[in-house]
N, C-alpha and C positions, 0 to 999 in steps of 0.2 A: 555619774559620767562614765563611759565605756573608757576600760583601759586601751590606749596607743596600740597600733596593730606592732609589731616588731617584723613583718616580712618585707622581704624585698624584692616582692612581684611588680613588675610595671605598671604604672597605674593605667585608666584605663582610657579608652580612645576618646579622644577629646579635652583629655586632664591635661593642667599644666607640670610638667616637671615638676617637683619641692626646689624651693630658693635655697642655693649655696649658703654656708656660716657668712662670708663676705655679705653675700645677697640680702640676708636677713640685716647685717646690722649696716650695710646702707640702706634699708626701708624703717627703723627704727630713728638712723638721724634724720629721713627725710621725713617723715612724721613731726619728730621735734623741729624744724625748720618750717615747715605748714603752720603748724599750730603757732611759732610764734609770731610769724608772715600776717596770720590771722590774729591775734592777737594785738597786734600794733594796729591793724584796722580797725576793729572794734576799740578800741581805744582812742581812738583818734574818733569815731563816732559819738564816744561816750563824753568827749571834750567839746566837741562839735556842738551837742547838744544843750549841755550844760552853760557853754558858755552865750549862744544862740538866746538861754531864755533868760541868760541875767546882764545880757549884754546893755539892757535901756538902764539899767540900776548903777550899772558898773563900763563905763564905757571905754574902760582898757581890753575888756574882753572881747570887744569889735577882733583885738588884733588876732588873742588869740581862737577866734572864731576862723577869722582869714588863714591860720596856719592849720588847723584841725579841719577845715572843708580841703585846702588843697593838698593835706595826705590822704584824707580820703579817697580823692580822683586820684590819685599818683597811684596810690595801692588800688582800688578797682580797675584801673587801665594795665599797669604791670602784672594784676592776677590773672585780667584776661589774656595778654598777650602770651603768658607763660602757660596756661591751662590750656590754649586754641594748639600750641605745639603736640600736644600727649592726648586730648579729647576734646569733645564737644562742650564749651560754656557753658554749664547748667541743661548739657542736654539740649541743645536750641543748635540747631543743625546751621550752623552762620557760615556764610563762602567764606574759603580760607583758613580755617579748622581743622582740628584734629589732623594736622599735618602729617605726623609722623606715619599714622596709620593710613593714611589716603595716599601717601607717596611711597610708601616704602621700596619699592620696588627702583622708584627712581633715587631712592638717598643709597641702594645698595647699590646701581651703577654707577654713582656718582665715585661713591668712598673707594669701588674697585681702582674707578679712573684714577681718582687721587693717587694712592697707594701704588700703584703700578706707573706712575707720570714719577713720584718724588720719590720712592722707597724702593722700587724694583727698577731704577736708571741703571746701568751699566758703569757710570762713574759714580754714583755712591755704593753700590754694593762693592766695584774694584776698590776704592778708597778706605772702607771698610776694613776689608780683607787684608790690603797690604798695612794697615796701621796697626794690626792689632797683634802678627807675627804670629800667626797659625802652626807654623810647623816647631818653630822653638818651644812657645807653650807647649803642646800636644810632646815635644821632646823631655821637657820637666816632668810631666806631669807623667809619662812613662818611665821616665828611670825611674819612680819609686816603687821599690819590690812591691810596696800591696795593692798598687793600681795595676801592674802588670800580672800577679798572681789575680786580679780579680778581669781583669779581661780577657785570660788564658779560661778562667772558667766559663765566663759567659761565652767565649767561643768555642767553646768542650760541649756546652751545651747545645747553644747552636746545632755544633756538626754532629750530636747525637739524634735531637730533633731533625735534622734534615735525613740522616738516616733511616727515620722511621720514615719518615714522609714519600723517601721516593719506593716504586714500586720496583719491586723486586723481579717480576718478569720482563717489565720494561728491560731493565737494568740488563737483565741477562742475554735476551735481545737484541742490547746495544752490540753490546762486545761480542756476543756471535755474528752478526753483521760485520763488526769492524775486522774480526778475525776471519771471516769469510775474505772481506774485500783486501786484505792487507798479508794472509798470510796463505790459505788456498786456492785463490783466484791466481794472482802472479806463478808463471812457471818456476817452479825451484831450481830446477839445473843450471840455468846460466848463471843465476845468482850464486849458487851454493860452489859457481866452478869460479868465478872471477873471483869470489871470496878466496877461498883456498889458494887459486892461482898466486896472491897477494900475502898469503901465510908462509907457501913456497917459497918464493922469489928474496924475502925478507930472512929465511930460515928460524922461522919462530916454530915449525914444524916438529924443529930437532930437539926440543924441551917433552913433546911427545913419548919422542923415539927415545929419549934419554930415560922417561919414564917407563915406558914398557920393557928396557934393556935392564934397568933396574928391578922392576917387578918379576924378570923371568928369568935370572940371576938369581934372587932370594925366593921365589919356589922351588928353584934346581937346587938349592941347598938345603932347602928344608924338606925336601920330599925327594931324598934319593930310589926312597924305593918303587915310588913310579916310573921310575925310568927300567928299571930292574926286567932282563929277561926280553925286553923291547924288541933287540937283536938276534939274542942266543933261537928263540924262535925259530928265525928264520933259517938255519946252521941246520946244516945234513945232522940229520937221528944218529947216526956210526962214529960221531966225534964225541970225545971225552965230555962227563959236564963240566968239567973244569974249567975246559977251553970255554965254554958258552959263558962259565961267570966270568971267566979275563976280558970276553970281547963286550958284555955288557958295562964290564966297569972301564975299559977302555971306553966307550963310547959316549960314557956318560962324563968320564975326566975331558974330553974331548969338547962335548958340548957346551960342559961349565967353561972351557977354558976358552970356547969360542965367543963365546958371550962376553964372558969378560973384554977378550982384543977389541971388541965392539966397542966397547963402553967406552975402552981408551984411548979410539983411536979416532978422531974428529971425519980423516978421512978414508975411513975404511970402505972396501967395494963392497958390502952390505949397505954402508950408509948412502952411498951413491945409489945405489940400486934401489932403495927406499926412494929417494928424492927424484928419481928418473922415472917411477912409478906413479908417485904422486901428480908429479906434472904432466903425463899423462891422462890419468884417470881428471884433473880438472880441465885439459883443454877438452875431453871429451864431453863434460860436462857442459859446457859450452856451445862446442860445436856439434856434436856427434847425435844427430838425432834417435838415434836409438838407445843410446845413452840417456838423453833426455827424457823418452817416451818412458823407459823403464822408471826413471825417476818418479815420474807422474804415477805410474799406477801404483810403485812402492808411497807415494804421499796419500793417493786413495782409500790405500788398503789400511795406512796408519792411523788415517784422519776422518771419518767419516760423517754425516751430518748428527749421527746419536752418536759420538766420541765427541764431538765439535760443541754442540750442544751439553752436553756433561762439562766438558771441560766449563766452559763458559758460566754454569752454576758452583760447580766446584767456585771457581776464580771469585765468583764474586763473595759465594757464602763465607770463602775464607776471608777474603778484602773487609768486609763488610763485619762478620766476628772480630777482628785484630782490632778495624779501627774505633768501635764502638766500645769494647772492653779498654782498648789504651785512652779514647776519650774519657772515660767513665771514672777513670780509677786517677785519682789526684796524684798518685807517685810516679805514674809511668815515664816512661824515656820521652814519650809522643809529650804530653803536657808541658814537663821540664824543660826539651827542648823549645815546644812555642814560649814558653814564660823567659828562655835564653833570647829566644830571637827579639821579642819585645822591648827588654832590655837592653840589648844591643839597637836595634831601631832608633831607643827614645837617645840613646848615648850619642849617635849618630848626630840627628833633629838636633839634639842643645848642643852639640858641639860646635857641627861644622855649619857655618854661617854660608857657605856658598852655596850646599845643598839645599839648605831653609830657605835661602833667597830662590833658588830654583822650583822650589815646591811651592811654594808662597806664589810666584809665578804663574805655576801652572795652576792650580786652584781658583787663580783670579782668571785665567782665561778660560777655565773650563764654568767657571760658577755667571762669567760673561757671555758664553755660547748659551749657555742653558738659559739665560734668563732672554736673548735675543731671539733664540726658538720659541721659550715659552711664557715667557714675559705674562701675556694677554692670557694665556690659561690658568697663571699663577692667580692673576689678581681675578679672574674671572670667579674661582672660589669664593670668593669675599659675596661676588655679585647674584651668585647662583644660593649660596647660603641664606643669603637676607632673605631673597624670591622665599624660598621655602618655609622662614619663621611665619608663622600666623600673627598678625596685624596686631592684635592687643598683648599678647605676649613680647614681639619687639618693640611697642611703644611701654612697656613695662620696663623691658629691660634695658631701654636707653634712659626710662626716669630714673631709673636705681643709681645709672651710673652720675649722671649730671644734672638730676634735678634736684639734689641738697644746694649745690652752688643757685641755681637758676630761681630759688626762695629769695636770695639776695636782691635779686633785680627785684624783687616785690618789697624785700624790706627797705631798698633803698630808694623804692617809688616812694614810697610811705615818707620817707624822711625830706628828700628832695622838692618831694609835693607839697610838704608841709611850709618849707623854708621858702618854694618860691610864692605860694601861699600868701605867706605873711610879706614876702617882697612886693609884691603887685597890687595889695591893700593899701601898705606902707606907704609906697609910690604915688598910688592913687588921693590916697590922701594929705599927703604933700603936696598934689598940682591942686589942689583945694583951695588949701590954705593960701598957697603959693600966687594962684590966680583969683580969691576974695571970692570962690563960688559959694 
């Protein structure tokens, strides 16, 4: 005998799938249910017989003749009835036969209808829904760190595998489009002037100013000797050098000490003169169309379709490296935080019962909309599936499921037949006796 193949290539066009472990040992008890179906028959034949030729020697055996012929017809009427559902009686093409396989089509719209009438109703699936308390479960069952560390990963996963998936120039594409439509299309100047105009007006401006007054205070002190000779320069050739270093370093005590009065003084006419500046340059921004036009060609010059484009690969290679590496790596911030939020979620769900009731709500109305849209496409599944099994494979695989039981009705033809058998002989020869025939 050739050894088992061990591959797992499909078999081939026209083969049946191999029977599931379930499959197989519902064909093994349906076998021993046959056999004993059969069994009880022939036995009942074999009494049948026996008692048939010693009935004139022995005329008890009349009776059980009478009980041995009527299990007989019990079990060949119940064998047929139960054989004509799954195939042809011996083969003999009889109207009304091999049910399963001659209707199938109409026992798949039936079972659809069924199922989608009793099981896809709107008040059992809502009744369902609200008895079972969907969102508290689902709240338990996430507070526990290892259910939430284990759905932090499957959604790590996920968003890695989606990563790969989407294209990359699409991607790039998008965001140059969107940054076309959203940030070079729109004129800048008005924007950029009611912006500021609103920085002005508020004086968040002078945190700026505070800073540059800062910064240019601590380079005048750290770099006096830039300043050095600044002035003397400009000082007639025929004056002493001396005088040229007194007026450089005057000028430069001058400057640091100007700066400084700046810094301390909220409202110094430096600081005015900034802020009367400022709201200037944004009402021109605004209004002042050449102000504006200049704006536009300085955003041309900064931004151009190959800057634009760059940008937008940059943006994403970077988006797209961050999030795939902190997807990736069990420890990150990205992970830790979804594994935080999860757990806070489920703590939410089992805690607070008004929100459960809300979600639980919502779920039943949404799980009701979807089944009123799709109800008849759900169950159409069912109906469109059957269509497709081939005839004797789904008369196989409905005998698997329920023709161990359906042996029953043969064994209890067997027994029934036999009892009423012997009642109707019984009977009969009672109204004998009874009436002197």
């Amino acid at each position: 005998m050739a050894a088992p193949s061990l591959t797992t290539s499909p078999p081939p066009a026209g083969a049946r799938a191999p029977l599931s472990p379930a499959d197989q040992a519902r064909r093994i008890a349906l076998v021993g249910m046959k056999r004993l179906a059969l069994g009880l028959l022939v036995a009942m034949a074999v009494i049948f017989a026996v008692s048939f030729a010693l009935e004139d020697r022995y005329p008890w055996l009349e009776y059980v003749r009478a009980a041995a012929e009527g299990g007989m017809v019990g079990a060949i009427a119940d064998w047929f009835a139960v054989t004509a559902l799954f195939r042809y009686p011996l083969g003999l093409r009889i109207p009304h036969t091999n049910i399963i396989a001659n209707r199938k089509d109409e026992i798949g719209a039936s079972l659809g209808e069924f199922v989608e009438s009793n099981f896809l109703s709107d008040s059992v699936v809502r009744g369902k829904l609200e008895s079972i308390g969907i969102s508290s479960r689902l709240g338990a069952w996430l507070t526990q760190p290892a259910n939430a560390q284990r759905l932090t990963d499957e959604l790590s996963h996920a968003g890695v595998g989606l990563l790969d998936l989407l294209s990359d120039d699409d991607i790039k594409d998008l965001l140059e489009g969107v940054a076309r439509e959203h940030l070079l299309e729109p004129t800048w100047g008005p924007s950029l002037g009611r912006l500021g105009a609103t920085l002005v007006d508020s004086g968040r401006h002078h945190a700026a100013v505070d800073l540059l007054l800062d910064k240019a205070q601590s380079w005048l002190e750290t770099h006096p000797e830039a300043f050095g000779q600044s002035v003397s320069t400009r000082l007639p050739r025929w004056l002493p050098g001396f005088v040229g270093e007194m007026v450089d370093d005057k000028a430069y005590r001058e400057v640091l000490a100007f700066v400084s009065t700046v810094q301390v003084t909220p409202d110094h006419p430096l600081r005015e003169a900034i802020d009367h500046y400022l709201a200037e340059v944004m009402s021109d921004l605004q209004y002042d169309a050449a102000m504006i036009e200049r704006v536009e060609i300085l955003k041309g010059e900064l931004v151009d379709n190959a800057k634009l484009r760059e940008f937008a690969g940059d943006a994403w290679e970077s988006i797209k490296g961050s999030l795939g590496t902190a997807l990736a790596d069990p420890g990150s911030a990205l992970r830790t935080g979804i594994t935080s939020t999860v757990l806070d979620v489920g703590a939410r769900l089992a805690g607070d019962k008004h929100l459960g009731a809300r979600i639980d709500q919502w779920l039943a109305d949404a799980a009701g909309y979807m089944l009123q849209k799709y109800r008849h496409e759900i169950a159409g599944v069912i109906t469109e599936t059957v269509e497709r099994w081939d005839p004797a494979e789904t008369t196989e695989k409905i005998e698997l499921q329920v023709g161990k039981d359906l042996q029953f009705i043969r064994i209890n033809g067997t027994v029934v037949g036999a009892l009423a058998g012997l009642l109707i002989f019984a009977l009969a020869q009672g109204a004998l006796v009874l009436f002197g025939i």
